[in-house]
N, C-alpha and C positions, 0 to 999 in steps of 0.2 A: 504494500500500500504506500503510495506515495506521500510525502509529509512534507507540510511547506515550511523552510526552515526556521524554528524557533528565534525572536529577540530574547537576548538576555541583557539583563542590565548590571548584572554581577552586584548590586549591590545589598540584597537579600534573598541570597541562596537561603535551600532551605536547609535543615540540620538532617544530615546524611552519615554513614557510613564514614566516607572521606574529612566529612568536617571533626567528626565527633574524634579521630586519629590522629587528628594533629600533636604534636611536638615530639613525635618518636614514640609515644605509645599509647596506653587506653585511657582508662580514668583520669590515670597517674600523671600523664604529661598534656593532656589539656586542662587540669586544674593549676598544675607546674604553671603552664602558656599563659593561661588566665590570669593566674593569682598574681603574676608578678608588672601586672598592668593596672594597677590603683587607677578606680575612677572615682572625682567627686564632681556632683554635679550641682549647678545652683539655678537657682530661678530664673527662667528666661522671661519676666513679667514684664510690664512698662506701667510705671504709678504715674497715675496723671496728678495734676494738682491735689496737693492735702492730702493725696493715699498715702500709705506706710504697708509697704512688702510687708508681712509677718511670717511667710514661710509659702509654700508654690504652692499649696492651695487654697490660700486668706489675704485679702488686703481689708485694712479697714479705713477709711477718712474720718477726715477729722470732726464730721460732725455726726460719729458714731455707725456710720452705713458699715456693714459685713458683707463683703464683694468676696463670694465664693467661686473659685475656678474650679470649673468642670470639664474633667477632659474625654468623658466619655459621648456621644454624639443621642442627642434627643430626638425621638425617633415617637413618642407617644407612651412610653412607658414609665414617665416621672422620674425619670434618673436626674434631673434637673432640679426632684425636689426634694427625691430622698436623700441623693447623698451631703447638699444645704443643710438639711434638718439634722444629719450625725454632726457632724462640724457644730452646729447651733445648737444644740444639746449641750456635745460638751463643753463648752465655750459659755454659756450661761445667758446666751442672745435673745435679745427681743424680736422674735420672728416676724413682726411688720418693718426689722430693718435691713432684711437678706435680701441682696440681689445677685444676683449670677452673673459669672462673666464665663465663657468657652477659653480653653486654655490654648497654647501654643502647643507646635510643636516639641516634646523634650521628653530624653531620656527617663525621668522622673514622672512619668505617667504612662511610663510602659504598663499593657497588660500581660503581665507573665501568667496569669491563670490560664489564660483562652491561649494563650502562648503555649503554655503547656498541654493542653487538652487537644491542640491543632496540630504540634507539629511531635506528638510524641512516637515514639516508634519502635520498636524491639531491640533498636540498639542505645538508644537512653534509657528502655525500662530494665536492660542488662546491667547499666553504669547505677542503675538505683537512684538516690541521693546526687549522685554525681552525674547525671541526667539531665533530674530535674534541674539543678543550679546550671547547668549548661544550657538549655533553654530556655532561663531567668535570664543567665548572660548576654544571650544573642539576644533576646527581646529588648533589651534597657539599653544595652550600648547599641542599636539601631532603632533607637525610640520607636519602638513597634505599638503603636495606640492601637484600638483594636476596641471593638464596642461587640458586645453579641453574645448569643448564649446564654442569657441570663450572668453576668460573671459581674455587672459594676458594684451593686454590693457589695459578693464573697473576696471580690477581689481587691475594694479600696476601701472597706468600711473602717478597718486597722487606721489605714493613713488618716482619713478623715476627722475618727477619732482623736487620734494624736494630734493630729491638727490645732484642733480645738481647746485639747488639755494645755498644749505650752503656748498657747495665745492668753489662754485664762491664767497661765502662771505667768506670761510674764506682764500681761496688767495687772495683774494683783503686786508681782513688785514694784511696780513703777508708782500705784497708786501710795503703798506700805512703805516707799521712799520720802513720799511727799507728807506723810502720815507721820514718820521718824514711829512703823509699830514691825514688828514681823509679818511677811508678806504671807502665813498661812494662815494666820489673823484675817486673811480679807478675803471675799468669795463674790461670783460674779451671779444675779439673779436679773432679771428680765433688763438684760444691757446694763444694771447698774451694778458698780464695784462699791463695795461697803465692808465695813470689819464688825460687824454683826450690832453695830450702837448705831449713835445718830451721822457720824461722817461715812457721806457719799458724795460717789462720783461720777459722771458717764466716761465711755468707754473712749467717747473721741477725745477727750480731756489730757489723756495721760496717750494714747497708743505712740505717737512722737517718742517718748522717751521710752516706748517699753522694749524698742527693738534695743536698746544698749542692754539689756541685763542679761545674761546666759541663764543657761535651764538647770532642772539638778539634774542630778545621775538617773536618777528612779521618776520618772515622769506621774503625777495624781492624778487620776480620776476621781472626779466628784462622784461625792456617793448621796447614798438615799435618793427618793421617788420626787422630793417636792420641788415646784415647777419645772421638769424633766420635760423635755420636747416628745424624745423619744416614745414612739410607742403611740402616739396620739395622731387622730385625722385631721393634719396641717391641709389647709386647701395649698392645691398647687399653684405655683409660683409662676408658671406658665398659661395657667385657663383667661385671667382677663384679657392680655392682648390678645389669646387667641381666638374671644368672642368679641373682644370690639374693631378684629382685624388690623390692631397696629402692628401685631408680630410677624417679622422680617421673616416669608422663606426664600428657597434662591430665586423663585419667578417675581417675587417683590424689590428685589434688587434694579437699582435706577440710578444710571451712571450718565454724566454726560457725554454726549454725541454717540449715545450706545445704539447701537442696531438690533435685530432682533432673526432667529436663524429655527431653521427643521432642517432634518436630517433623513436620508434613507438608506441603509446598511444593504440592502440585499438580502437572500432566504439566507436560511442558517445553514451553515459548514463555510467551507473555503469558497466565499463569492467575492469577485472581481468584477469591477465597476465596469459595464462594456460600452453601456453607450449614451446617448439622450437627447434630448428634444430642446436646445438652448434657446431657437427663435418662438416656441411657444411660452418657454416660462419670461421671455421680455416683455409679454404682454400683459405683465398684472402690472396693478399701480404701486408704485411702491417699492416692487420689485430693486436689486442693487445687484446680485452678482451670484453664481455658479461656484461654488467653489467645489473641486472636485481633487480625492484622496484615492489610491488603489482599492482601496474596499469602502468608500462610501463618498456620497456626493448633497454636499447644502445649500441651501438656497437662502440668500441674508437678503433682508429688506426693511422697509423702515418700520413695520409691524411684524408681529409673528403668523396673524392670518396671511397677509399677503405670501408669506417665506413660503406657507405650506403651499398655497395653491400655487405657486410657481413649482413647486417639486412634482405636484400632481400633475402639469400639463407638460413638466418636464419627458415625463416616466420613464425613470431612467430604466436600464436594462443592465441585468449582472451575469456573469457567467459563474455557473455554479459546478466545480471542481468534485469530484468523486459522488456517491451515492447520496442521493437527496434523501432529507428525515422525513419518516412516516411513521404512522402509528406501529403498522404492520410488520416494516422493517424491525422496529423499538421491542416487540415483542417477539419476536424471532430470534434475538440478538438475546435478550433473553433468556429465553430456552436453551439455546445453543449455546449458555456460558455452563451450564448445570452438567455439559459432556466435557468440556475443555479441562485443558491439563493448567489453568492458575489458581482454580479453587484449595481455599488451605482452611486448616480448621480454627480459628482464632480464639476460642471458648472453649473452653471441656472440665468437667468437674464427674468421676467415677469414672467408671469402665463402662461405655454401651452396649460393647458386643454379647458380651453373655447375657446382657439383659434381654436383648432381641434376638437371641438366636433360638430358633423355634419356637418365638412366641407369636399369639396374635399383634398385631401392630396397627393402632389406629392411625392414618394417613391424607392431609388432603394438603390441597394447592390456594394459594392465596396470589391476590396481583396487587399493585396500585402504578397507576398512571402519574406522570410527571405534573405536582402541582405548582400555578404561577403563583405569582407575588400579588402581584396587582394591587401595588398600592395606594392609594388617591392622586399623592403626584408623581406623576412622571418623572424620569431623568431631565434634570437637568442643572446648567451648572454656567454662570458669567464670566467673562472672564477681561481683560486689559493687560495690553502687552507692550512693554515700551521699551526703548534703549537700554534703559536699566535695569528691566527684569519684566516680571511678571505678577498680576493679581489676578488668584482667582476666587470666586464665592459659591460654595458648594455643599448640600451634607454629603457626609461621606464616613463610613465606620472605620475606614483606616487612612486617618489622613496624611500619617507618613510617606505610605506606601503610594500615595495620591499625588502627593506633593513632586516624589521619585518622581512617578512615571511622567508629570508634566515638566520637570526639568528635562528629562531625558528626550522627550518630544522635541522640545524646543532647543536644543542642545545646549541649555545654561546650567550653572552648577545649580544646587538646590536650595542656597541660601542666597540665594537670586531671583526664588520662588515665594511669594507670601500667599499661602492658602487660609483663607479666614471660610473656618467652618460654620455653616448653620444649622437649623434646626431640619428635622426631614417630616414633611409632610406626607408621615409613613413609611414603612423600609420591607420590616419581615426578612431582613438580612439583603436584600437587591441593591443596598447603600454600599454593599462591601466592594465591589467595582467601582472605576475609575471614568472609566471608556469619557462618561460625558466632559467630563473635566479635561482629559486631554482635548480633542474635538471643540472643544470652545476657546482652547488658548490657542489652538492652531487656526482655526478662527478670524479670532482674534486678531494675530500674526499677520494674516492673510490682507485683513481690512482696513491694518494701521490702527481701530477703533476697537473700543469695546464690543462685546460680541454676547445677547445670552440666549442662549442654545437648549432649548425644551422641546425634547422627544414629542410626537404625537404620543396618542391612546395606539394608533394600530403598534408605530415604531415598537413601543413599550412592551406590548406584548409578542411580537416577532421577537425582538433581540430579548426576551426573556432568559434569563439561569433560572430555569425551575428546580425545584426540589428532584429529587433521582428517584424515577421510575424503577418497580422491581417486582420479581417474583419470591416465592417462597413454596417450600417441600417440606410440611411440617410432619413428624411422623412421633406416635408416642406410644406407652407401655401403659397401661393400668395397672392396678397389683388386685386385689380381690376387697381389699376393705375400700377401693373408689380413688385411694391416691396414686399420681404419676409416678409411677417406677424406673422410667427413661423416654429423656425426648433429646430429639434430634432436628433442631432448623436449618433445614440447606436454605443461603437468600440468594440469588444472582441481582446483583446492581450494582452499574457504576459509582463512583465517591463522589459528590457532589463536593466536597469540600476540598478534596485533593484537588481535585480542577481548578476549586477556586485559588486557592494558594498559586497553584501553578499562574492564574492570569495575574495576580493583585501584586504580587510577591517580586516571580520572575518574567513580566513581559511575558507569557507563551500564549499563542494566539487561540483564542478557544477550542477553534475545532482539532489544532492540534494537542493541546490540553487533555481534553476528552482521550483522545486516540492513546494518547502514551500513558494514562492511567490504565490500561488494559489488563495490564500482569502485575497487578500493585494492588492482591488482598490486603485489607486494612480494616480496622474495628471500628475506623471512621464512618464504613458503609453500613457500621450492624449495628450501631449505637444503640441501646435499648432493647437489644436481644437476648442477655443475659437474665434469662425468666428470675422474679423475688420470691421464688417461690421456693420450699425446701424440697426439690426432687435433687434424688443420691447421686444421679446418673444422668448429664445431660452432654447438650455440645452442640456449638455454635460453628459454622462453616462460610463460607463467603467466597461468593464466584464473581468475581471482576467481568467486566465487558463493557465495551465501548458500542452504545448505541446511538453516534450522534447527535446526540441532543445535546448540548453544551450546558452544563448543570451550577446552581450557585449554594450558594449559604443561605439558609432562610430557618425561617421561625420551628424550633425542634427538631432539625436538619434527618437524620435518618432514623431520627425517635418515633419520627410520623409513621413512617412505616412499618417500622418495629415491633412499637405499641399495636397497631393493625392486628400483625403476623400473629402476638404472641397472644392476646387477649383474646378473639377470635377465636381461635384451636383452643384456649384453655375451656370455653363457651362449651365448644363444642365436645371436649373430652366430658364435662361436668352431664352433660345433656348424657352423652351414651354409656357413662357410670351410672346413670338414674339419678344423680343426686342434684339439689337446688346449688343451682349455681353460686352462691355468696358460703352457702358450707362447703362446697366442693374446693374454693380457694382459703376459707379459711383455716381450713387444717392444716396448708400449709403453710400456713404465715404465722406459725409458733415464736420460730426465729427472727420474724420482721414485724414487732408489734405496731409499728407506728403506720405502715400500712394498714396494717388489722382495723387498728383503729379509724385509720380514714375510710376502709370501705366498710366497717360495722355503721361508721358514722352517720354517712351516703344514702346506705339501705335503710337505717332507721328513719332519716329525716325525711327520703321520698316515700314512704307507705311501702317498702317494699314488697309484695305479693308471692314470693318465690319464683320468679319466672315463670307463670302457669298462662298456658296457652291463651292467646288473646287480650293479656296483660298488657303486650305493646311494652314493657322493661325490662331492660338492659343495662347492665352495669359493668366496668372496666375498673383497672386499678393500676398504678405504674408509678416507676420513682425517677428522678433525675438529680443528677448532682445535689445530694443529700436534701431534696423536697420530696415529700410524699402525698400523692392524690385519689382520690379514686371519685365517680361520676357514677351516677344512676339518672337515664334519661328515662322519656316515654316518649315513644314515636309511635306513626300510625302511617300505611300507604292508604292515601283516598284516589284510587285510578295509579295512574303515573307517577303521581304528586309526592313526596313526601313531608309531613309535616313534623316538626317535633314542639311537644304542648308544653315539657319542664324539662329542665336539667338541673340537678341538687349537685354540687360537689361540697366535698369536704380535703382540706388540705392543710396540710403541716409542713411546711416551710420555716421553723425557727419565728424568734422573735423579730415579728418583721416591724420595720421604723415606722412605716406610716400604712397601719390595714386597711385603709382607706386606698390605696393607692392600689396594695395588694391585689385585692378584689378587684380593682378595675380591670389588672391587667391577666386576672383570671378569664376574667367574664370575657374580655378581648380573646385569649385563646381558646375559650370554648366557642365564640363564634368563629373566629379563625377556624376550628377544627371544622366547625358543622362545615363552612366553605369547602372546605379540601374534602368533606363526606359528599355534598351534593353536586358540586361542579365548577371549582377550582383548576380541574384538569379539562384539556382540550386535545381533539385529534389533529394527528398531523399531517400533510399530505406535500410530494413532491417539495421538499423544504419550509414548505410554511403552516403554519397555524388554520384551519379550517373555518377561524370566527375571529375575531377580534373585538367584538360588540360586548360591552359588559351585562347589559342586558339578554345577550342569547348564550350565556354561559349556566345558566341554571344555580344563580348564587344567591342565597338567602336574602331574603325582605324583613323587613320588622315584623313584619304580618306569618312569617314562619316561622317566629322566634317566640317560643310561648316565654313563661315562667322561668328565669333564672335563680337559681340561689347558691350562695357559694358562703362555706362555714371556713372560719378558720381557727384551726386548733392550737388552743393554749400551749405554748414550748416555750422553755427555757434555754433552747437550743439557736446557733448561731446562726441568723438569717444565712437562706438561701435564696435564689434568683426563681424568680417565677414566672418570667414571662416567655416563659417554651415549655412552662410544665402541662399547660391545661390542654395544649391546643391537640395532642396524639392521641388522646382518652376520646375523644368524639366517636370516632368514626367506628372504633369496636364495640360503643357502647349502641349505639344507635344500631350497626348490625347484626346485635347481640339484641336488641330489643325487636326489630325488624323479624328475627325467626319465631321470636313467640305469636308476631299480628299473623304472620305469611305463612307459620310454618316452613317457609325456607331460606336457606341456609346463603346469605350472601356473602361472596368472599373475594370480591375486585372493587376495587375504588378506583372513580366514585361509583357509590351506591346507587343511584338510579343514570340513566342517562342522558348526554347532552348532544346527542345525535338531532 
């Protein structure tokens, strides 16, 4: 097969074999390598008038304002408010005087979590410890920002923390200087510093002098409950502007003499721009200029209406290089990975062979199709290019890797680049690409002028990275008293996330991406296949293949499917043991009480019925990065239709900062899920998408959305990330409720069709 050859940028490879060897040998000589290259790093902030740096996540002014930098990207998930409110907590802040700023690029806001979870591999989980810190390494020293996954909590909550504590320790000295009392004498409560009598302070008063005092050794945390931010529903920080529309996204962006630009890429794989129609698109008004690239061509003009309709009467023409995407191909490619020689086993706990060998074996197949993103806004990204560098305004979850690719575009170095991130007018992970950001600085380049550049709705969904389409061969044991004695999930699917790294990381051009993930089993593709359940004898397996579809990072990434696979067949093993499905899993969740407890929870709170025919309930249960959930829905098919009337979950997540927020972004992923149940996925034909139309994709109305309710359970445990927990439980619960109304047994997503 022919491959068109890779850019590389050589400036974040990813952690390999080769890397991990450096300095003459294994552990030993890349900690040698490392250790003896001291990094310190400091604030790269800019204090405007009256501000006082307090440390790279706090500025305060003088007339008391808490300017918290946040470096992780807002995308609808309140990370703008929760991780404000850890800092404000401990810091003793009056919450009407927190405003947010988005941080720079820097070393000091690396995410080493998702760093960890992305690029880990068999040859750092050999190194152990010494792995892990090598992948801390490479993240921080190529300031690898990184937004996703649920991770800004688990991963900054510590800093935040601290943050807050040596802000409040060192105005408590500064004020206890001015005081002539001991600085532990004085405690900070709703913005005011006091030593517990009549002298007090505000905060803006003293902060000037508090940057002179050093901290101690052992850093305080304030204790006890009273006025604690933590824990309580702060309204977000974010909702006024963005109900009275003052808040900036990148299409709100307004520069002078800016112009305005659409873009057309071509079907998906290797397409080449061939031709086009330039004396038609002269004739709109407004119309300014063609710009054309090897693989795609835009149309700038003094509006963005006028851009498109000149690309329309353009209509360019692409040549499309190797085997055009189709549904049919996607599924084929499939199958035929479950015969191939790269399937390895990635999971296995007990021996399975003796448990299956001459026994009966219960067996079925499961599918799910490639689901979009489809976020409210589109791609898009402004940009201004001048003699001395470049600006552009863009969200984007990895703005380092952003920043890279549009130096590299434009051949400047990278701190010749100022990328000022914004907020995303929705992601699901689609923000993790760059594409439009380049594309508008080349733009840009092109037109001497500013340049902002917004995808259509078709664009958006053509050049989509959907979630990874897959199958699954689930095969299992029963023992005599109803419990699983041995199960085995063969999955065949591409890694959506390996792809992704590949384009965000190192330049490699998607469809060549896709292609050379082929022979690259990885537990990235099986995520959430490791059943909670306590069976002796299991084993997880994974068939790589390249099904042309070019795949991204998005909301629960191969959990979605997972959860599917695994809850599903659990359904169905409970059904042909005879037993009520909610007993049939909880015997084995001896060992995982805190699921237990969220799906005893679930069942109680929805009336659960025992699954009895005609019931219309269904219920799932799944863990992620130490959150635990489970869902009981009631669904009903009326004709074609499917509607669902309630969804109860119950979820343990640790002691989350603001439950209020929590909740939202639960209820966000059970609709997110129901979407990806009812028609989120779309067929494919000769390279392109068969619909584009948001309305002819079969995706939920408020009017299918009965009753939601979402519990959260009391933990003393250390918040976890929620916004990918809820969204995988849909779809097995709802086709686990579907066989009680139908009596049959649905086992491809999505659940009804969008044919």
């Amino acid at each position: 097969m022919a491959r068109t050859p890779r850019k590389q940028s050589g400036k974040h490879q990813g952690i390999n074999r080769r890397t991990l060897l450096i300095g003459g040998g294994a552990a030993a000589g890349l900690l040698l390598a490392w250790g003896v290259w001291p990094r310190s790093y400091q604030p790269n902030l800019n204090a405007g008038p009256g501000e006082t740096i307090v440390n790279a996540f706090l500025k305060i002014d003088a007339s008391g304002q808490i300017i918290v930098v946040v470096p992780q990207t807002e995308m609808g998930q309140g990370v703008t408010t929760v991780l404000p409110q850890i800092l404000a907590d401990e810091l003793g802040a009056d919450w009407r005087t927190i405003a947010v700023q988005s941080a720079p690029i820097s070393p000091l806001y690396a995410n080493t979590l998702l760093a960890r979870e992305w690029l880990a591999s068999d040859w750092t989980r050999l190194l152990g410890d010494a792995g892990d810190w090598a992948i801390g390494q490479y993240a921080t020293r190529g300031a690898l920002m990184l937004t996703g996954g649920g991770t800004s909590v688990p991963m900054f909550r510590d800093a935040y923390r601290d943050s807050g504590a040596a802000a409040r320790v060192l105005l408590c000295k500064a004020a206890a200087a001015r005081w002539t009392i001991p600085w532990e004498s004085c405690d900070i409560q709703d913005g005011i510093i006091s030593d517990g009598g009549a002298r007090r302070m505000k905060i803006g008063d003293v902060v000037a002098d508090a940057a002179r005092f050093d901290l101690p050794d052992i850093l305080p945390y304030r204790q006890g409950q009273d006025g604690r931010l933590s824990g309580q529903d702060l309204p977000r920080l974010d909702t006024p502007s963005k109900i009275d529309g003052s808040h900036n996204f990148t299409a709100d962006i307004r520069l002078p003499d800016m112009v305005y630009a659409s873009i057309r890429q071509g079907p998906i794989g290797d397409a080449l721009l061939a031709g086009l129609d330039e004396r038609a698109a002269g004739s709109v008004t407004g119309f300014l200029k063609l710009v054309r690239q090897e693989r795609w061509v835009a149309a700038v003009a003094s509006n963005w209406w006028a851009a498109n309709k000149a690309l329309d009467l353009a209509d360019p023409v692409f040549t499309l290089r190797g085997v055009p995407v189709s549904s049919g191909g996607i599924d084929d490619a499939l199958e035929a990975a479950f015969a191939g020689s790269d399937g390895r086993r990635l999971y296995a706990q007990g021996d399975l062979a003796p448990v299956f060998e001459g026994a009966t074996i219960l067996a079925s197949e499961y599918q799910v199709d490639a689901g979009l993103h489809l976020a409210l806004e589109p791609q898009c990204a402004t940009a201004r290019v001048t003699d001395d560098g470049a600006e552009i305004w863009m969200a984007t979850q990895a703005p380092g890797l952003a920043r890279a690719a549009i130096a590299d575009a434009l051949g400047l170095p990278e701190r010749a680049v100022t990328l000022y991130p914004l907020h995303a007018g929705g992601s699901f992970g689609r923000r993790m690409d760059w594409d439009a950001g380049v594309q508008a600085a080349l733009l840009a380049r092109d037109m001497g002028r500013p340049v902002q550049l917004l995808w259509s709705r078709l664009e958006d969904v053509v050049q989509d990275r959907p979630s990874a389409p897959a199958h699954a061969r689930m095969a299992a044991k029963l023992g005599r008293n109803g419990a699983i004695e041995g199960w085995l999930a063969k999955v065949a699917a591409p890694c959506a996330l390996t792809q992704t790294w590949a384009r965000i990381a190192d330049g490699v051009l998607p469809h060549v991406a896709a292609a050379d993930a082929v022979d690259k089993a990885t537990r990235l593709a099986v995520a959430g296949m490791a059943p909670p359940y306590a069976i002796p004898n299991w084993a997880v397996d994974h068939f790589p293949t390249d099904v042309g579809l070019p795949l991204g990072f998005t909301r629960g990434n191969a959990h979605l499917h997972g959860a599917f696979f695994t809850e599903s067949f659990v359904d169905e093993l409970a059904h042909l043991s005879g037993m009520e499905a909610m007993s049939f899993r909880i015997q084995m969740l001896g060992g995982n009480p805190r699921l237990a407890h969220c799906l005893s929870t679930a069942a109680s709170m929805g009336g659960w019925q025992g699954g009895i025919a005609g019931s219309g309930q269904g219920l799932s249960a799944h863990m992620m990065d130490g959150a635990y959930a489970a869902i009981m829905v009631e669904a009903a098919m009326n004709g074609d239709k499917l509607s669902v009337s309630r969804i109860v979950a119950a979820v343990d997540a640790g002691d989350q900062v603001n439950p209020d927020i929590a909740r939202q972004q639960i209820e966000s992923g059970l609709v997110y899920g129901l979407a990806y149940a009812m028609g989120a996925s779309i067929p494919y034909e000769r390279g392109l998408p068969t619909r584009a139309i948001l309305g002819r994709m079969n995706l939920p109305r408020l009017a299918d959305i009965g009753e939601v309710t979402v519990e959260l359970m009391r933990s003393t445990a250390d918040p976890a990330g929620v916004s990918d927990l809820a969204a995988p439980l849909v779809a097995p619960a709802i086709a686990n409720a579907l066989y009680t109304w139908t009596g049959q047994r649905l086992r491809s997503l999505p659940l009804v069709g969008t044919a």
